[in-house]
C-alpha positions, 0 to 999 in steps of 0.5 A: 225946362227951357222951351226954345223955338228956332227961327234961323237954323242951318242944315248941312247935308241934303242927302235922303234924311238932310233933303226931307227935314230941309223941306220940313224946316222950310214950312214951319210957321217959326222958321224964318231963316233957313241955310241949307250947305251941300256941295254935292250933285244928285246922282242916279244912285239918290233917286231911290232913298231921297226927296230927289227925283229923275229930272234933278239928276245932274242938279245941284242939291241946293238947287233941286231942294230950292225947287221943292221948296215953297214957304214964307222962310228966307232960304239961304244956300252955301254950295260947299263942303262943309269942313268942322273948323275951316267952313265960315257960316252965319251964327244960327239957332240951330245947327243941325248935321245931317250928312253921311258920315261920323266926323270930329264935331265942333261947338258950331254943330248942335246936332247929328241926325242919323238913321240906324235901321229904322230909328231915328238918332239924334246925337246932341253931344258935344266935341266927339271925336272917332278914331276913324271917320267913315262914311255911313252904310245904307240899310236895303230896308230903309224906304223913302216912307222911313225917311219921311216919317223919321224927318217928320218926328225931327221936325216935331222936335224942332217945331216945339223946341224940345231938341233943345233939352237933348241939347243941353244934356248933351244925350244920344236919343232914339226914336222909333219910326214906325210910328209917330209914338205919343212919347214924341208927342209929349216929349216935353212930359216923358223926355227923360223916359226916351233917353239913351246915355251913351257910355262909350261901351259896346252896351251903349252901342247896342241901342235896343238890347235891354228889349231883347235880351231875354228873348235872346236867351230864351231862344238860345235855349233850345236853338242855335243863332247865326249873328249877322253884323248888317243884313242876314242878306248882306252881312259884313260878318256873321258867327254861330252861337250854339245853343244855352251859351246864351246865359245872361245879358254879359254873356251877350255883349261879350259875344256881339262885341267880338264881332264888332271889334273884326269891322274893317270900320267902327260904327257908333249904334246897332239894331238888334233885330230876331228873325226866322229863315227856313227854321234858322234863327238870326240875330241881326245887328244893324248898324247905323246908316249915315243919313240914309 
């Protein structure tokens, strides 16, 4: 396997996820050259999932992560908005895309990285297209400690090249960020284990379904299950499934995929996540959150 490490790598957006790795990047002792693109000012709004803080709101973000920034790499910064196609920047390494919403992907951009409930999702393929663009929802859950320890594991991936295999085999990848997990680690070794292909389909969009199925199942047996699509506190949909008409793995993709058809919006990934409130049971299906 190719092990390529990076010494001149772009960075568009710097938002809550784009603003952590930035100032990861800048530290790695492979990191020479870094560009940083954003066109945007930090808003109140930013403070609460973001590097940011009170006294940069009104700045620049490339001006406020400048300042938090203190390493030997060369940082560059393009006070702009990025457009695919239209926005001329220096050739890099690596190209990393990191802001808030799904677009038509050119050559240029190497990756994606997005967060989806607390999971990292890294989106290597080339020349995706959408059939609608969107701007990413936030997650109530997400804290800045998720997005720390979600940069920290892209970070990892960077320092020791291996982003470059996902890269080349064009893959959707997720990482939990509950923890930084051996397999993260020793991705070089268990890489092929991580690896979620992406079909197209709606089982390709549920990133976790082959974990919970079963139990889903199980649980229909005896219980009713509310589906919330998004939070149980806020969701933009929800359905009742009565009890044993959850009976196999299709049954469940038919079910989850009728509600995400009713979205005024596509999004690309869902969580699956089981609770209980007050003797309810709740499937949830948390979808992807942009860079937040």
């Amino acid at each position: 396997m190719e092990v390529r490490l990076y010494s001149n790598i772009c960075v568009i957006g710097l938002g809550s996820l784009g603003g952590y790795i930035a100032k990861n990047l800048s530290e790695l002792d492979t990191t020479k050259n870094l560009l940083l693109i954003d066109y945007d000012t930090v808003e109140q709004e930013n403070i609460k999932n973001s590097i940011y803080s009170q006294r940069d709101i009104g700045k620049l973000k490339t001006e406020a992560i400048l300042q938090k920034i203190d390493s030997s790499s060369q940082v560059h910064c393009i006070n702009k908005k990025y457009i695919e196609g239209t926005t001329k920047i220096p050739k890099s390494d690596l190209t990393i895309d990191c802001r808030d919403f799904t677009y038509e992907r050119k050559n240029l951009i190497d990756t994606r990285l997005s967060m989806s409930y607390r999971n990292l999702i890294i989106d290597c393929r080339k020349n995706v297209k959408y059939v609608k663009q969107h701007e990413g929802k936030y997650i109530e859950r997400l804290s800045k400690t998720d997005l720390k320890v979600a940069a920290l594991n892209a970070t990892i991936l960077v320092g020791n090249g291996i982003i470059r295999e996902l890269i080349n085999k064009q893959i959707v990848q997720e990482i939990p960020i509950d923890y930084i997990s051996e397999k993260t680690k020793n991705s070089a070794k268990n890489i092929e284990e991580d690896i979620i292909y992406d079909h197209n389909s709606f089982e390709g969009k549920l990133l976790n379904l082959h974990n919970n199925y079963s139990s889903i199942i199980d649980l229909n047996k005896s219980n009713d299950l509310t589906i919330c699509v998004g939070s149980k506190t806020s969701p933009y949909l929800t359905k009742t499934i009565s009890k044993n008409n959850f009976n196999s793995i299709n049954d469940i993709i038919s079910n989850f995929s009728s509600l995400m058809k009713n979205l005024p919006f596509p999004f690309n990934y869902y969580i699956i996540s089981l609770n209980k409130y007050d003797n309810v049971f709740y499937v949830e299906l948390l979808p992807e959150t942009g860079s937040a």
